[in-house]
N, C-alpha and C positions, 0 to 999 in steps of 0.2 A: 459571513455566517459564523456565529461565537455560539459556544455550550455551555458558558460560562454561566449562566444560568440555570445549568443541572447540576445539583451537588449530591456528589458522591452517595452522602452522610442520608440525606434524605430518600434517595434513591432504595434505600434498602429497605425502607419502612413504606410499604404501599401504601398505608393506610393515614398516612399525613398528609394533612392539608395540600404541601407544598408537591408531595406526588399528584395526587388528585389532580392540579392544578396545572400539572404538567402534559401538555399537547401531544405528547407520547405516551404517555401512560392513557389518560383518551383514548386516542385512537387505538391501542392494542385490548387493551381490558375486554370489550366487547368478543374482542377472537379468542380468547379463551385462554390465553397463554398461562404459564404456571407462576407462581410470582417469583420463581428464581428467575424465569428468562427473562421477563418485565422487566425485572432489577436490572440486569444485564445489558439490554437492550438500550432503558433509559439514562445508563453510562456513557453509552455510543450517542445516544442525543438527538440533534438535530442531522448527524451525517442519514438517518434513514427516514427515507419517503414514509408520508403517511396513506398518501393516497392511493396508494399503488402495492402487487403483492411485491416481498421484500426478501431475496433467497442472499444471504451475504456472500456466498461463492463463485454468484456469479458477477465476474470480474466485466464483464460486456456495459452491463447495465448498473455498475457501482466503482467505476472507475477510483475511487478513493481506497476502495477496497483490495486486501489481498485474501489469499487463502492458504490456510496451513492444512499439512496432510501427516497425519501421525497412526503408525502400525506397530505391532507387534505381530512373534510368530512362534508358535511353539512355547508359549509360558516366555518366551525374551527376544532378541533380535530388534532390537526398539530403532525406529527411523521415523523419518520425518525430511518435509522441506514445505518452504514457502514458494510460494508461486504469484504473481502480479501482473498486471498488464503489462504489453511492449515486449512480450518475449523474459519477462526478467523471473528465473528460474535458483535458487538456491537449497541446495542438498543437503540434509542433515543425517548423514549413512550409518550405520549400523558399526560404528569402529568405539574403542575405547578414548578414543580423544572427546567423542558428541556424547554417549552415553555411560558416564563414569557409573551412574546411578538407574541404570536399566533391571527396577526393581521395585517388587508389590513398596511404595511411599517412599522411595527415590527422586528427590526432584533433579533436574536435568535443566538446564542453564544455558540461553543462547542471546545472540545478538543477531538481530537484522537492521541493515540501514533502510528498508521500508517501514519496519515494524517497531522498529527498538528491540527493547530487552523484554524477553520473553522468557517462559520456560513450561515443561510438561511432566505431569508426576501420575504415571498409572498408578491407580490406590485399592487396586482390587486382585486378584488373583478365583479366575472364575466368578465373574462377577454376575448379577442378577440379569437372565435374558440375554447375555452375551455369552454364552458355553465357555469354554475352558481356553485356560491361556491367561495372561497376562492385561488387564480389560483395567475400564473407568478410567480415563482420561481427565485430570483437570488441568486446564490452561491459565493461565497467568501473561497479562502484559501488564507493562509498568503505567502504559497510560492510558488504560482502560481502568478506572476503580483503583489507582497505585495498586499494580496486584493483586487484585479481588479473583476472586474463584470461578472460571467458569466451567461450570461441568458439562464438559461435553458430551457425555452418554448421557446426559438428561436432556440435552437440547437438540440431541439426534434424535431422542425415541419418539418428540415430538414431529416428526418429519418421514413419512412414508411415500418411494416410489411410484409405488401403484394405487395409493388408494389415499395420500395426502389432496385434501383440496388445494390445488397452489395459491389459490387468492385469501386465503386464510393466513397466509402467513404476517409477519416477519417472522423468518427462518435464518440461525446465524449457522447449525451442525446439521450434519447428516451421516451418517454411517457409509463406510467405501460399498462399492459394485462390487461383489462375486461371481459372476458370470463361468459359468461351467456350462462347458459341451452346450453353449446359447441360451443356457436356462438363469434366473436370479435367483442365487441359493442366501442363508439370513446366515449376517453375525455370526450366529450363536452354533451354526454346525461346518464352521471355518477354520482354520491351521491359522489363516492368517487375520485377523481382526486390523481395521483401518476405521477413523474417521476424518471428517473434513470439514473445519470452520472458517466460516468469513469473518474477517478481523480488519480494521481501519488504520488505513496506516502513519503512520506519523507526522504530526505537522510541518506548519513552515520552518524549515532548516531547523529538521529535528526534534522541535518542540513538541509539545503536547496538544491532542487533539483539537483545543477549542480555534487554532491557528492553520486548522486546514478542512479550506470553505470548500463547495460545493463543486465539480466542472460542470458544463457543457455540454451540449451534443457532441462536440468536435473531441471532447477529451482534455479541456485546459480549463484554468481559472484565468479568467481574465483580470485587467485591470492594470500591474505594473512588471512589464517581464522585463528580466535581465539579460545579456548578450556577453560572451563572456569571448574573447577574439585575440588569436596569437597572432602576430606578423612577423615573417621571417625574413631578414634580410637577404640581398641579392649575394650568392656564391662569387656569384662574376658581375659587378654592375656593370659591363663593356656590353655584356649577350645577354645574364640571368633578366629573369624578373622574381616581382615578391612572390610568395608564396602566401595565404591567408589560409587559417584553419581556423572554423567556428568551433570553439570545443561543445558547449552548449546553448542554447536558447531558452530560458526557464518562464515559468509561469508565473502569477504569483503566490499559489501555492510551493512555490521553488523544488515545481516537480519539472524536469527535464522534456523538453518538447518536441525536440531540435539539435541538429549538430551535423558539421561535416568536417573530415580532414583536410588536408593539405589540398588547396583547390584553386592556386592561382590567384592573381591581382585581384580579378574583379568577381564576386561569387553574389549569387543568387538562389537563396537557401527555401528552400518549401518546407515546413513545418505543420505544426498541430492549428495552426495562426491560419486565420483565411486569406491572408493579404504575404507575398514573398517579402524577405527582407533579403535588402541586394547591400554585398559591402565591398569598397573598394579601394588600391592604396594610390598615394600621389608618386609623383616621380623620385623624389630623392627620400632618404631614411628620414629626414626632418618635417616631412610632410603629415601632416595628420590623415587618420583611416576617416572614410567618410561613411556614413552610414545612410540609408532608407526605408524607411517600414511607413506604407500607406501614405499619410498627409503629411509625415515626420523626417524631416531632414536635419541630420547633426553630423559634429566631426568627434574622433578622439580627444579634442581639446577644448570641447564644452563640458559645463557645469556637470551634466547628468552622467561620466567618462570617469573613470578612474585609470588614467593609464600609466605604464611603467615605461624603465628604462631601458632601452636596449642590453642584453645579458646573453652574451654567448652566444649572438645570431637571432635572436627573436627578443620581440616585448609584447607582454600583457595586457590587457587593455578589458574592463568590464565596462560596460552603459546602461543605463536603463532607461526605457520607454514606453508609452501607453500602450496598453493591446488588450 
């Protein structure tokens, strides 16, 4: 699945042809959307369902997706983190090293290895419908629109609680929960102002959106995964045996599936994959790793192997195979 077919350039102008034309812009037009969020949305491309309602935060049902969580408190105290599927949690705290620039049109500059390069710039001080403090969020990623603007307090306001239809969406913001003594108190009579966008995260090894395709139910992209396998040699070859550690298993989205530590000669690994892949060593250090996944039998010393030298007690060894 390629987006390479949504351009930027045209994206900002609804009203050309080639939006019109565009099987996103379609599908949303009718929901009402504003044409900033249109614009935005049709950046992101082909990674959002048409048929289906479309919240980008949640990570359950957008596996491709992460979510950013940006606050302020008191007019400053600016924070933020990413959040992603599989547990992977990254903190962007309220210190002078994250927020040099925690200030009404201060931009603020970060890196994620799910997201890339990002950045956040409050531009409002009491801004409209958010009460007092430090307000209006714009977000910026580099491979979303090369840094195009997205304003998040416009694409929160589009998104209410209690009274949003959810099938109306695609939704990429929403404004954080204030929850007092059990009650939802709004933005706008808070100390602390938050919100929270769904953002796509970066291609195959790194790249740029249009190189990271759709998953699965399971949570993978199929097609060509990689197995990336240390083997350690025996301490004592009279008693030891090998040692195998799968570092990772990847997709081919070359999103990580998979992996176990130091687990012995012959290991039998459960992954994102519906079929186990079992890997094993021969007797002497000269032997090749053997591998199995489903119909698929190979060694370290076939074509699809990249394998190293023995160094300091272990060699490296990548493969790749259908899945």
């Amino acid at each position: 699945m390629k987006t390479s077919g949504i351009v930027a350039a045209a994206a900002l102008v609804l009203q050309s042809q080639h939006v019109d034309a565009n099987p996103i812009s379609r599908a949303l037009a009718p929901r009402g959307k504003s044409s900033i969020a249109l614009s935005i949305l049709q950046l992101i491309g082909e990674l959002i369902p048409t048929e289906s309602a479309f919240m980008g935060w949640d990570l359950d049902q957008n596996p491709n997706f992460c979510k950013i969580y940006m606050e302020t408190k008191d007019g400053g105290h600016c924070k933020a983190n990413v959040e992603c599927r599989d547990g992977y949690k990254k903190e962007l705290p309220e210190d002078d090293k994250n927020w040099k620039q925690c200030k009404v049109g201060g931009e603020n500059k970060f890196n994620d290895p799910q997201i890339g390069d990002f950045s956040i710039t409050f531009t409002e001080k009491d801004g409209a419908g958010q009460g007092e403090g430090l307000t209006t969020p714009i977000l910026k990623l580099k491979y979303v629109g090369n840094w195009k603007d997205i304003p998040v307090n416009k694409l929160a306001s589009e998104y209410n609680y209690e009274e949003t239809d959810k099938d109306d969406g695609p939704y990429l913001c929403h404004y954080g929960d204030y929850p007092v003594m059990g009650f939802h108190t709004d933005i706008s009579t808070n100390r602390r102002k938050s919100w929270i966008c769904g953002v796509p995260k970066i291609g195959k090894g790194g790249g740029g959106l249009d190189s990271n395709g759709p998953t699965n139910d399971q949570g993978y992209r199929g097609g060509e995964c990689v197995v990336h396998v240390v083997q350690y040699q025996k301490p004592d070859p009279s008693k030891d045996k090998y040692q195998i550690e799968i570092s990772s298993v990847r997709d081919e989205n070359e999103n990580k599936i998979g992996g176990v530590g130091k687990s012995g000669p012959d290991v039998t690994l459960k992954t994102k994959l519906p079929k186990t892949l079992r890997v094993w060593t021969g007797a002497v250090d000269a032997d090749p790793v053997k591998f199995h996944y489903d119909n698929q039998k190979w060694t370290s010393e076939d074509d699809n192997c990249s394998t190293g030298k023995y160094d300091s007690g272990n060699r490296d060894m990548d493969c790749t195979f259908k899945c």
